[in-house]
C-alpha positions, 0 to 999 in steps of 0.5 A: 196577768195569767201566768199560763195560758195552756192550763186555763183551769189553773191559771193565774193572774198577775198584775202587769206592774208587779212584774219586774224585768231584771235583764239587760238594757235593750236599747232599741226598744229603751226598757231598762232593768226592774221596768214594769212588764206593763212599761215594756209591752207599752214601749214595744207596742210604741215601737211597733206602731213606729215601724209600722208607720215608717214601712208605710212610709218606705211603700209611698216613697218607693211609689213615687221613686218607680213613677220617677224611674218611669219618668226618667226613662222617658225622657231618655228615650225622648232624648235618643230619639232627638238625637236620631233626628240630629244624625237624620239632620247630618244629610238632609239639605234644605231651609234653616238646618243646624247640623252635627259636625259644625255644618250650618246650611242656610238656604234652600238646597244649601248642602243637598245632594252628595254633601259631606266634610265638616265645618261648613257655613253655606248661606245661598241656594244651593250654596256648598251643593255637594261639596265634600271639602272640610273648613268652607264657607259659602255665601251666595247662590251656589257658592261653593257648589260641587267644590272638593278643596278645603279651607275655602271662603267662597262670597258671590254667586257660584263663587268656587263653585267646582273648586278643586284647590284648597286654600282659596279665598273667591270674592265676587260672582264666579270667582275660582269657578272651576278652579284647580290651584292651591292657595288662590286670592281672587277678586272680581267677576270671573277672576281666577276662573278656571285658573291651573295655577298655584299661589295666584293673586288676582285683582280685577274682573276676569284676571287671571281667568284661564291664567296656568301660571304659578306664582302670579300677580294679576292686577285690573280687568283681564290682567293674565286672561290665559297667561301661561308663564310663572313667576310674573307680576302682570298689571293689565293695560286696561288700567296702565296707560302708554305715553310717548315719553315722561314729558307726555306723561306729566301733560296728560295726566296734569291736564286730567283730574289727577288728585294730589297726593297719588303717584300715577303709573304709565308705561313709557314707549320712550324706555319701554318701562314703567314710569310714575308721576307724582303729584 
């Protein structure tokens, strides 16, 4: 090889073999000491070559991270607006709506107008329209509509609709519309309709309509329709029947189709009481 590449004129050349490195090891390239220059140069040439190729490598590969990123950042985007259309969602009424908060609206107008709270099930038109009370469930034509109580399980048409009380369970077209007490059990058309009291079980169309008591038990059609008195247990006429005596009692109910196996209430004129036939 030449030996000094600034003085051409006296320059001499040396064969690559017949040169020697006598240093230390250098591991990152693996020339050893006493190597041939000609064997140092190819390795470093080699090593060379490797970076090379692998910053190559490193370029492609930081490409596709960047289109991944890109993507990525997509997707989020996509994401949050995904997630406006659920918050959007939260207050819009109508058809098939799975809502933030546990509300599911099933129905057109189901939870339109003013409607809040949380853990609405409304199934009906207008079911639970503008209600703003929490735990509801509201099956039928505007069940639950305009209703502000809550724990409420509404079944029929305007079945607790303009509730006010919380704790009701309405079954039965009109059911507690319109009612304003707390922990009602209402059964049957209209019954508990416009109902002022608190703890009232009611039984049978129309009972415990108007009722303002507390504490009553209304069994058949129109039992406790606009009672004002608390604490009572009230069975309608309409389903208790009068006779003059037990005797009278036994013949009419044993001259009827009575089934076995049944005890039948009356109310006896004789002792002003109620009596039983027991078959």
């Amino acid at each position: 090889m030449r030996t000094s590449a600034i003085c051409p004129t006296c320059a001499t050349y040396t064969n690559a073999l017949c040169t020697l490195y006598n240093g230390p090891y250098l591991s990152c390239i693996g020339v050893s000491p006493l190597d041939s220059l000609e064997e140092a140069l190819g390795l470093i040439n080699g090593a060379v070559c490797l970076n090379n190729s692998q910053i190559t490598t490193l370029q492609s590969n930081v490409i596709t991270i960047n289109s991944q990123i890109s993507t990525i950042n997509s997707n989020i985007i996509t994401i949050n607006t995904n997630i406006s259309n659920i918050g959007l969602q939260a207050v819009t009424a109508g058809t098939n709506k799975n809502l933030i908060d546990g509300v599911n609206l099933q129905g057109t107008g189901a939870g339109g107008g003013t409607f809040s709270g949380i853990n609405i099930n409304a199934f009906g038109a207008s079911a639970a329209y503008d209600n703003s009370g929490s735990d509801v469930n509201a099956i039928g034509s505007n069940a639950a509509n305009g209703n502000s109580g809550s724990g409420i399980n509404a079944l029929g048409g305007s079945a607790a609709e303009q509730n006010q009380g919380d704790n009701v369970n309405a079954i039965g077209s009109e059911a507690a519309e319109s009612n304003v007490g707390n922990m009602v059990d209402a059964m049957g058309y209209k019954a508990a309709k416009d109902n002022g009291g608190d703890d009232v079980i009611a039984l049978g169309n129309e009972s415990a309509f108007l009722n303002g008591g507390s504490d009553v038990v209304a069994i058949g059609r129109s039992a406790a329709n606009n009672n004002t008195l608390s604490g009572m247990f009230i069975i309608s006429n309409n389903c208790l029947p009068s006779y003059a005596n037990h005797t009278a009692a036994i013949a009419a109910i044993n001259l009827g189709t009575a089934v076995t196996g049944n005890t039948y209430l009356y109310h006896n004129q004789a002792t002003n009481s109620i009596g039983a036939v027991r078959l």
